[in-house]
C-alpha positions, -999 to +999 in steps of 0.1 A: +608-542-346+603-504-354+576-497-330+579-469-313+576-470-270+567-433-255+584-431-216+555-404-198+571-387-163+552-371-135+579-342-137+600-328-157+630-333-136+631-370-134+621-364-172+652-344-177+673-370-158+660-397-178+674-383-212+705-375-200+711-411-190+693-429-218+718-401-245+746-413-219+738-453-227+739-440-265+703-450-269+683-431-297+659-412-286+636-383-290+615-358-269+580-350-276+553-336-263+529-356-239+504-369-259+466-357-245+452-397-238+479-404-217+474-388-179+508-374-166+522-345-149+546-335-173+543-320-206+574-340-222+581-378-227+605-396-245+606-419-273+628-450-283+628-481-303+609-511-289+644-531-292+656-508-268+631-516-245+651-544-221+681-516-219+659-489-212+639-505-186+673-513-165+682-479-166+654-471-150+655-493-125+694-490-114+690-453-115+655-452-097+640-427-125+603-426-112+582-428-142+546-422-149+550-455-176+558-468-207+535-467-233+531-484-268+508-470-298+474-494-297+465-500-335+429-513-322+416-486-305+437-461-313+459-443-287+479-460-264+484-490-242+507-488-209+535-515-217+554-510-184+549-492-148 
C-alpha cells in the first residue's frame, strides 16, 4: 500500500505542529502545497504513506492537532476524497 494520504489544516500553526510531531514519531513525510479542490485555510498540507495512516491518526488525536482532514487521491473522479475528519 503506496497510496499516498494528504493531511489539509485550517492554519499553518497547527500545520507546523503537526510536522514536527509526525518527523518526531519518525514518520516519512512531505510538505506540499494545498491542492486547489480541497477547501482549507492553509496553504500547506502534509503527505504520508497510507500504512501510516493508524499511527498518524493517534497522533492527532493524543496531541489534539485540529485538522481540516485527511484526504486520499480519488482515481474515479479525479481529485480527492476526505478519508478522515
Amino acid at each position: 500500500m503506496n497510496e499516498e494520504l494528504l493531511i489539509a489544516f485550517d492554519s499553518t500553526q497547527q500545520a507546523l505542529r503537526a510536522e514536527m510531531l509526525l518527523e518526531y514519531a519518525e514518520i516519512e513525510i512531505d510538505t506540499c502545497p494545498t491542492p486547489k479542490d480541497i477547501t482549507a485555510g492553509c496553504a500547506m498540507s502534509i503527505q504520508f504513506f497510507r500504512r501510516e495512516l493508524a499511527k498518524v491518526e493517534q497522533i492527532i488525536k493524543e496531541e489534539t492537532i485540529e485538522i481540516r482532514g485527511i484526504y486520499g487521491r480519488d482515481e474515479h473522479e479525479g481529485g480527492y476524497r476526505l478519508i478522515s475528519e
